[in-house]
C-alpha positions in Angstrom: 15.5 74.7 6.2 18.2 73.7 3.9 20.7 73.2 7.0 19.1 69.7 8.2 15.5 67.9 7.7 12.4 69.4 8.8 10.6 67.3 11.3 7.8 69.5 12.3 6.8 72.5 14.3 7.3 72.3 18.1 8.2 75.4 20.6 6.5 78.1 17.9 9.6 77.0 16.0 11.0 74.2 13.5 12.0 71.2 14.9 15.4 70.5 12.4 17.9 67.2 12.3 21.1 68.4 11.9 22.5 66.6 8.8 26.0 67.2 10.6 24.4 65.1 13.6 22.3 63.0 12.2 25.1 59.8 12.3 24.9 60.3 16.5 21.7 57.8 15.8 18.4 58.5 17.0 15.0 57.1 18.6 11.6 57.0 17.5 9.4 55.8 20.0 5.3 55.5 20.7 2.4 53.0 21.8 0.5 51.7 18.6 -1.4 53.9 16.7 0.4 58.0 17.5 2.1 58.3 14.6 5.1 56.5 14.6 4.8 55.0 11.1 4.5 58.7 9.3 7.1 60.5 11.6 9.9 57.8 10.4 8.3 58.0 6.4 8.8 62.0 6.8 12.2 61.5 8.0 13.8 58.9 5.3 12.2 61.4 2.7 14.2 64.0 4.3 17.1 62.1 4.2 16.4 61.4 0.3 15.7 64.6 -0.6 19.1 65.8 0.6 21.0 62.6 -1.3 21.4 60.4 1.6 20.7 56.8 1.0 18.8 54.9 3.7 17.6 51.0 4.9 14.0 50.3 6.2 12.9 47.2 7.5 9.2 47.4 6.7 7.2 45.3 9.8 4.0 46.3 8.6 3.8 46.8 4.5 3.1 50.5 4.9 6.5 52.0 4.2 6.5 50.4 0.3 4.2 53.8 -0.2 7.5 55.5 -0.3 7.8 54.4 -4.1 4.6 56.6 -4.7 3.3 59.9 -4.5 0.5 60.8 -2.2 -3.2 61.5 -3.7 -5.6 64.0 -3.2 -7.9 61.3 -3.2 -6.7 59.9 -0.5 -8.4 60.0 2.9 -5.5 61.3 4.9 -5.4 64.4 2.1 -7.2 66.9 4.5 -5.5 66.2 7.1 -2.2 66.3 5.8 -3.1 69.5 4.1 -4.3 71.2 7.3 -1.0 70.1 9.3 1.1 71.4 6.8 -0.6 74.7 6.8 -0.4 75.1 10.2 3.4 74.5 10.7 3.7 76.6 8.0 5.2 74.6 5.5 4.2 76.2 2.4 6.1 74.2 -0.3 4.5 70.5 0.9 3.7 68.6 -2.1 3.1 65.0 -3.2 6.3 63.2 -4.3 7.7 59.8 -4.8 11.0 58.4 -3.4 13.4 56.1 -5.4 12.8 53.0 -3.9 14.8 49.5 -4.2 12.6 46.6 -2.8 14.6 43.5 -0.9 13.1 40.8 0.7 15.5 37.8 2.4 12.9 35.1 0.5 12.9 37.2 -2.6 9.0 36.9 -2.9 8.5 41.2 -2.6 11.8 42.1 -3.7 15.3 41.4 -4.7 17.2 38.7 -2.3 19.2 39.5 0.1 21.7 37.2 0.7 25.0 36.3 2.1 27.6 33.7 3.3 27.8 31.4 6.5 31.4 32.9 6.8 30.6 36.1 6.8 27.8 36.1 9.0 30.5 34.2 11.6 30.5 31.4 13.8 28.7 34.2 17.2 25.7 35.9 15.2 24.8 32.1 13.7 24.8 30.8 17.4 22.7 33.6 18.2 20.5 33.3 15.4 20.3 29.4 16.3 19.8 29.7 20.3 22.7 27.8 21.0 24.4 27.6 24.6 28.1 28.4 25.4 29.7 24.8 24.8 28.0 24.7 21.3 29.0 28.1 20.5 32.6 26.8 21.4 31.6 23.6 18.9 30.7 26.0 16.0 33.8 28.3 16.8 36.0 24.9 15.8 33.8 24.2 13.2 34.6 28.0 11.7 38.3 27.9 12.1 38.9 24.1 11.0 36.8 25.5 7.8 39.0 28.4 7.5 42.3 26.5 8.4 41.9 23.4 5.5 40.2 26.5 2.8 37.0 25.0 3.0 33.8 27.6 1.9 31.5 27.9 4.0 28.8 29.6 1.5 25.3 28.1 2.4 23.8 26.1 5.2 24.6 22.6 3.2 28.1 23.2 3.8 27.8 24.1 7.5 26.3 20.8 8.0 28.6 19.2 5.7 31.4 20.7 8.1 29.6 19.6 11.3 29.3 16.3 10.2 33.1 15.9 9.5 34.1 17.5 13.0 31.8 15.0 14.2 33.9 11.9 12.3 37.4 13.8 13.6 35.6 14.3 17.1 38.6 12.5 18.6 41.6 14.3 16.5 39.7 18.1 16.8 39.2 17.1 21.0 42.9 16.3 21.3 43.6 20.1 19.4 41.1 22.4 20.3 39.4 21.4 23.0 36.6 19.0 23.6 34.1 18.6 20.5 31.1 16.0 21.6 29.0 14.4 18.8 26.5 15.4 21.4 27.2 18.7 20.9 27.6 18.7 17.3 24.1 16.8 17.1 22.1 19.8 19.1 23.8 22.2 16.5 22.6 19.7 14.0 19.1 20.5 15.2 19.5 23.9 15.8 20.0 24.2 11.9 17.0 21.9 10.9 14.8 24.2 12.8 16.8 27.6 11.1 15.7 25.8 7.5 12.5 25.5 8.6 12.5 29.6 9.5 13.7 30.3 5.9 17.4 30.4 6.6 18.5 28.5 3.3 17.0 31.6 1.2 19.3 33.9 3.3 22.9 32.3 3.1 24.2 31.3 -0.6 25.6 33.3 -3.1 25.2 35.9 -5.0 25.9 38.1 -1.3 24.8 41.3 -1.0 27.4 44.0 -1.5 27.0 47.4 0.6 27.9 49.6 -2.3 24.6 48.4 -3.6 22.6 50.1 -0.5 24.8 53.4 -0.6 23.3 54.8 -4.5 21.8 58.1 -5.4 19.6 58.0 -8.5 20.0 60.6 -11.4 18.1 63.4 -9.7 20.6 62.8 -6.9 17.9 61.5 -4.1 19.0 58.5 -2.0 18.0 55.4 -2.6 15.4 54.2 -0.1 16.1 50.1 0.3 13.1 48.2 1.9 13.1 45.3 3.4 9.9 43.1 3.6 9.9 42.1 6.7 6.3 41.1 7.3 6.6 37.5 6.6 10.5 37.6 8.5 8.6 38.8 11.8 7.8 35.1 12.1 10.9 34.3 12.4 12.3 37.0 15.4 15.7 35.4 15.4 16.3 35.8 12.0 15.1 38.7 11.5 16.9 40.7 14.6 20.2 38.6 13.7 19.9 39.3 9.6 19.7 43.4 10.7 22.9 42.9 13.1 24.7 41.3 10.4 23.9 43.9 8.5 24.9 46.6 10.9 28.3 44.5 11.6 28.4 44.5 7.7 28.0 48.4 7.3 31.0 49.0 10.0 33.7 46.6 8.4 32.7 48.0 5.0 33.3 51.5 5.1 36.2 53.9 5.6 36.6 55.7 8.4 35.3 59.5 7.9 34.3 60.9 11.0 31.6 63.5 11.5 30.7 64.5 7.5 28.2 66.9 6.5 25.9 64.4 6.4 25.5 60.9 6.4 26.8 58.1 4.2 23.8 55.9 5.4 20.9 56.0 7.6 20.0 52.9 9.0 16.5 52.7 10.5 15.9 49.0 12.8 11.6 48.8 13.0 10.9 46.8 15.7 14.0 47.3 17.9 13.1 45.3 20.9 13.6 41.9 19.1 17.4 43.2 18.8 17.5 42.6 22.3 14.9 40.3 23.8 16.6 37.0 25.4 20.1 38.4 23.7 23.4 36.9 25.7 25.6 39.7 27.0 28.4 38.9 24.2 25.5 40.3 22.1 24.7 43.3 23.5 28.6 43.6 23.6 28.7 43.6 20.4 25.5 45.6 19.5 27.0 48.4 21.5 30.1 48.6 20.2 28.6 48.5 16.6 26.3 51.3 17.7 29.2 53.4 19.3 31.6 52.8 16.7 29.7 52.6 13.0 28.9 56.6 13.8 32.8 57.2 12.8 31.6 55.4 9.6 29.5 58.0 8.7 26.2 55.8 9.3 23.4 57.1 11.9 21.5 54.2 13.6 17.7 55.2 14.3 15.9 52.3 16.7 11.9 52.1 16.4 10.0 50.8 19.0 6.7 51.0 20.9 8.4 51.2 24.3 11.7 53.6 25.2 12.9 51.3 28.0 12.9 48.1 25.7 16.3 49.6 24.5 19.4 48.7 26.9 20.6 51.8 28.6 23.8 51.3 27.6 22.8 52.2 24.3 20.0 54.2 24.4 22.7 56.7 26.1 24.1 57.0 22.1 20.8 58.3 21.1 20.9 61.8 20.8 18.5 62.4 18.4 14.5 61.6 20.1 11.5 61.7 18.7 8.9 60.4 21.2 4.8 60.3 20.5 2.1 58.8 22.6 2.7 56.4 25.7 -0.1 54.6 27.4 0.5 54.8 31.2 -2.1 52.0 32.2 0.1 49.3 33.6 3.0 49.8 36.2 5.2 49.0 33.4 3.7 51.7 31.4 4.4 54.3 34.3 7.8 53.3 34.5 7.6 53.7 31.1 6.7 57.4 30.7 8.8 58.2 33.8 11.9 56.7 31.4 11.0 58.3 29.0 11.1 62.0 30.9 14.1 61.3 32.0 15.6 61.1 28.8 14.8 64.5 27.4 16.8 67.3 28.4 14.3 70.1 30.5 12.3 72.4 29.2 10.7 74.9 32.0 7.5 75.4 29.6 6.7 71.3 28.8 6.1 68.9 31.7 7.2 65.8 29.9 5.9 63.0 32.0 2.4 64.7 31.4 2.3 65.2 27.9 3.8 62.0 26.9 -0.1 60.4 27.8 -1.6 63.4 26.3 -0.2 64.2 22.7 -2.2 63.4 20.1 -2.0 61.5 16.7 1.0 63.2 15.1 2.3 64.8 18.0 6.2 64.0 19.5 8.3 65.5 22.2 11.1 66.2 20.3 14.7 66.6 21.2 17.1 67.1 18.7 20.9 67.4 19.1 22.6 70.8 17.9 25.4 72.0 16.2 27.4 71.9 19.0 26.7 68.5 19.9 24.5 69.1 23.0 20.8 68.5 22.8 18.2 71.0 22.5 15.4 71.5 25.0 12.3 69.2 24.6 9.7 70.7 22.5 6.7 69.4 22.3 5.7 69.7 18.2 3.5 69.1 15.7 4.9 66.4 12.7 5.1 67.5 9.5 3.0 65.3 6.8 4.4 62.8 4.6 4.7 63.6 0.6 4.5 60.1 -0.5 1.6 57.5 -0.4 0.5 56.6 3.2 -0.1 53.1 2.7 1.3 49.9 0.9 2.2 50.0 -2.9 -0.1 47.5 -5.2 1.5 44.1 -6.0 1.5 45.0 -9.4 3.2 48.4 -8.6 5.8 46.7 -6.4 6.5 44.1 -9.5 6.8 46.6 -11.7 9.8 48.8 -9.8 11.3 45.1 -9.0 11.6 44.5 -12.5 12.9 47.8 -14.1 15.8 48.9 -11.0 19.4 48.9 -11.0 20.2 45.8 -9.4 18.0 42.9 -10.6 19.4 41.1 -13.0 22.4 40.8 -10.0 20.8 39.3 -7.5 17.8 37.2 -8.7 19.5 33.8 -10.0 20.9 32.1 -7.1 25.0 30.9 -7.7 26.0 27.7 -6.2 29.6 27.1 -6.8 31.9 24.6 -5.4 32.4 25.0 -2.0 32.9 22.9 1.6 29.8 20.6 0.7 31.4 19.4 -2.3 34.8 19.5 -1.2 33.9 17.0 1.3 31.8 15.2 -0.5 34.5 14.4 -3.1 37.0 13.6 -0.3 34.3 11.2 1.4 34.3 9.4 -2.0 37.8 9.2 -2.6 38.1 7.8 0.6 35.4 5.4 0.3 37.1 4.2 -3.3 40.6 4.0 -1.8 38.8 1.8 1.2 37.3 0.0 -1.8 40.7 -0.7 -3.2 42.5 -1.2 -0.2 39.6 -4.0 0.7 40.6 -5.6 -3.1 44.0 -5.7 -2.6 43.4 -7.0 1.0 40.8 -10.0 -0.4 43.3 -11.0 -3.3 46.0 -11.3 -1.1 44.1 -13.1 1.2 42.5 -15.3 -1.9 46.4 -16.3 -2.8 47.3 -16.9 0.6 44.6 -19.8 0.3 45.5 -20.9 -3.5 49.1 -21.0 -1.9 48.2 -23.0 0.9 46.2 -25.7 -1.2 48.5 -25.8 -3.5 51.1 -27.0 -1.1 48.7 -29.2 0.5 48.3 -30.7 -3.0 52.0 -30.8 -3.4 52.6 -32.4 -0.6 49.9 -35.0 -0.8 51.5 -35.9 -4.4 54.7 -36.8 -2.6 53.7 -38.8 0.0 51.5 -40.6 -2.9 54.8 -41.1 -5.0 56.7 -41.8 -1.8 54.2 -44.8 -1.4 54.5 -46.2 -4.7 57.7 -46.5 -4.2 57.7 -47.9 -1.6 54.8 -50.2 -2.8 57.0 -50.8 -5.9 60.6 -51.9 -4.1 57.9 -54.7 -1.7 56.8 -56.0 -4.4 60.2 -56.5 -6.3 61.7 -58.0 -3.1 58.6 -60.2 -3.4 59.3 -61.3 -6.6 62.9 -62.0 -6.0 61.9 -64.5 -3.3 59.7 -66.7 -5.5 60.1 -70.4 -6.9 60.1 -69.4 -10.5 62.4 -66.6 -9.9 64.9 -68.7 -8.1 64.9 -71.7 -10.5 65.2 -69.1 -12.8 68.7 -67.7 -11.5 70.1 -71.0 -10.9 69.4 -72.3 -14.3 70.8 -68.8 -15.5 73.7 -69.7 -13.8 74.3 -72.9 -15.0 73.5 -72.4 -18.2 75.7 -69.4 -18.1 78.7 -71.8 -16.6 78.2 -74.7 -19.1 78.1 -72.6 -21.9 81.4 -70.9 -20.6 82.9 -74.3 -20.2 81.4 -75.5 -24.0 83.2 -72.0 -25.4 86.5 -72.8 -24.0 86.3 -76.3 -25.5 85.3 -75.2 -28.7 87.6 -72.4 -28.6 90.3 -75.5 -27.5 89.3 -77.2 -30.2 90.2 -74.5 -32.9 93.6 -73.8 -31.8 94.7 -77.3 -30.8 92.7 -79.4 -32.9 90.7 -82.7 -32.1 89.3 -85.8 -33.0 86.1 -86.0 -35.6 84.5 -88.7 -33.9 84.0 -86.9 -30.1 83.3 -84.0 -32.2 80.4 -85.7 -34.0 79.3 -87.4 -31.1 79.1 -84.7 -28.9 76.0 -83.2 -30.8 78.0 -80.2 -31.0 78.7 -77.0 -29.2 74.5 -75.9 -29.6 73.4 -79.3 -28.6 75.4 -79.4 -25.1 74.2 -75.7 -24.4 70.4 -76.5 -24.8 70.6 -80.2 -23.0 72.9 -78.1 -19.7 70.0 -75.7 -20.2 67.1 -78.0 -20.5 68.9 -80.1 -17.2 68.9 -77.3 -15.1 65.2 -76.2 -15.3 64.0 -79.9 -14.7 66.3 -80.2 -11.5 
């Protein structure tokens, strides 16, 4: 049984995956309750056993038992035992698996986390149920970002970024294409309601690298990484779009290698239908061409669901490897259901399909798995080996303990929040705002001297018409004064004093050269005497 992993007994012979095939993806499908839970827990030990890694989103809780051996003790122990005697498998025994733990809210395990960029402008419109012209919005968002080197790391920077596309609504419209604040509000809301889902625990930094997922412990067994995903089922969306990502992830990660002996990766998606419930067709474009291409990767794809036809056809038709338990035909959708279903399986003349589908019991498939040639084998109906490790969910205290003492803790835990768009913008919006500050300065001290100026000339101007009047007041009233009695009697007798005196001088001045007698000089009083009486006559005219 070394050539692929047992799955059980079916057709008096074993039912085995070929390792070789086991990247052309597969389908594990059944109502509640067949069995469903321990088929795909037999598998991934498989797949350990034989060194190849795998994911698990664990819906339920149950599949954290990989970490731990089965118990005698348990309940299922007879059962188990009595299955595995009668497919023959003689060397079944209780085993753990190496198990790493994740959980997106890193409450049950490590978190898982990565960046708005990388989970791209159509997966976060998807994940936030936004229509075409918003998608368009977010596109322009996603390339402005990218265009001016602005990070887009966590949700604070997308809105950061929304809100300036919003304040260059008019610029981006005139570029790109229209951008509405409308618009840009409903995305606004769209990511108010994502917080309230848990979306801020999943984008941020540190982001989870792949090479992390792809590990073989020192007995060489894959790694088995589980994802709790019971508290992310309430939040569909997120959940379905978080596993896409990861798929999308997984393809632009790894090398191309074609068909390898076995796979690098198994991938197993719990839950499948919420992949594809409500999803726009760019979606399912994109889920199938992940699906088609990501087997060249080395990487199988393995959907798990209640219900075969809740899978597109276009790519369930990739799924060559079928494990199908119970279906409940009670409904018309049920019958259409198991008549799917039939249809699926390549023919076997000894099993009528559409029969035993609604009569196999707990821990019985039709199985058809493909062969080494590619094609699949016949449908068998078969008997599933039993699991080796506990059926059930570990203890909190187990699950703390393997949390604290793996590989890839002390990476993980502590949250990194380094500068990115949010700040970037931020520090613009205040530089802008302190320049505007500036400007405004400037702007009021000009416009403060501009007044100063303007009073000032006012005053200037008011001080020469001022001096202009006194002037003017001065010259009036020296004309004034020049008219008066007193001033006139005052010229004339200025003027005759000044003419007398004149006449006395040239007397006296006679007098000297040419001599004259003593008695007119005597008489006369003299030269001072005549002055003062001319004087003295004058003002009393």
């Amino acid at each position: 049984m070394s050539d692929g992993i047992f799955i059980g007994l079916g057709g008096g012979k074993p039912q085995l995956l070929d390792l070789k095939r086991a990247n052309r993806h597969g389908l594990i499908a059944g109502a509640t309750g067949t069995g469903k839970t321990v088929t795909l827990q037999g598998i991934i030990e498989g797949f350990s056993k034989v060194g190849v890694p795998s994911f698990v989103a664990d819906v339920k809780g149950d599949l954290s038992g990989l970490a731990m051996a089965g118990s005698p003790q348990a309940k299922t122990h007879a059962a188990f035992a009595a299955r595995a005697a009668e497919i023959g498998e003689t060397d079944w025994a209780y085993a753990d698996m190496p198990v790493q733990f994740w959980d997106l809210y890193g409450e049950q395990g490590h978190p898982i986390r990565t960046t708005v960029s990388e989970m791209g402008p159509l997966l976060l419109s998807r994940l936030m149920d936004l229509n075409e012209v918003q998608e368009g919005v977010m596109t322009i968002a996603f390339h402005v970002a990218d265009k001016e080197g602005l990070l887009l790391l966590d949700l604070d920077d997308l809105q950061a970024m929304l809100a300036h596309c919003a304040n260059r609504a008019d610029e981006l419209t005139t570029t790109y294409g229209n951008v509405s604040k409308q618009s840009i509000g409903a995305i606004q809301r769209a990511l108010l309601q994502l917080r309230t889902q848990g979306g801020d625990h999943f984008f941020g930094e540190p982001a989870l690298e792949m090479d992390d997922f792809i590990r073989t412990d020192d007995r060489g067994r894959g790694i088995v990484n589980i994802l709790a995903a019971d508290k992310l089922m309430a939040a569909p969306k997120l959940y379905s779009t978080f596993l896409l990502w990861l798929m999308s992830e997984l393809f632009e990660h790894l090398p191309e290698v074609g068909d390898p002996d076995k796979p690098k990766l198994v991938f197993f998606f719990d839950e499948a239908h919420l992949l594809f419930d409500d999803a726009p067709k760019a979606l399912l474009d994109k889920i199938e061409q992940v699906v088609r291409l990501i087997r060249s990767k080395g990487v199988g794809i393995y959907f798990i669901t209640q219900n075969p036809i809740d899978i597109p056809d276009t790519v369930a038709g990739q799924l060559g490897n079928r494990v199908q338990h119970a279906l409940r035909a009670f409904t018309p959708r049920d019958q259409a259901a198991v008549r799917s279903a039939a249809e699926t399986f390549r023919a076997n003349p000894g099993v009528d399909v559409a029969t035993a589908i609604t009569e196999l019991k707990v821990g019985e498939a039709l199985v058809s798995l493909l062969q080494a040639d590619g094609s699949p084998a016949p449908v068998e109906r078969t008997l599933i080996k039993p699991p080796a490790s506990r059926v059930g969910p570990v203890t909190p205290q187990e699950r703390a303990v393997m949390i604290q003492t793996d590989a890839v803790g002390d990476k993980y835990d502590t949250a990194i929040d380094r500068e990115s768009a949010e700040e970037i913008l931020a520090a613009k919006t205040q530089e802008a705002a302190a320049s505007a500050a500036a400007a405004r300065a400037q702007d009021d001290a000009a416009k403060a001297a501009a007044v100063q100026a303007k009073a000032d000339a006012q005053a200037a101007k008011e001080a020469a018409r001022a001096q202009a009047a006194q002037a003017k007041a001065d010259a009036a009233a020296a004309r004034e004064a020049a008219n008066s009695p007193w001033s006139k009697a005052m010229t004339s007798a200025t003027r005759a004093a000044s003419s007398s005196i004149g006449r006395q001088v040239a007397n006296e001045i006679g007098k000297q050269v040419f001599g004259s007698g003593s008695r007119r000089s005597s008489a006369g009083g003299g030269l001072v005497g005549t002055v003062l009486r001319s004087v003295l006559g004058n003002l009393m005219r």
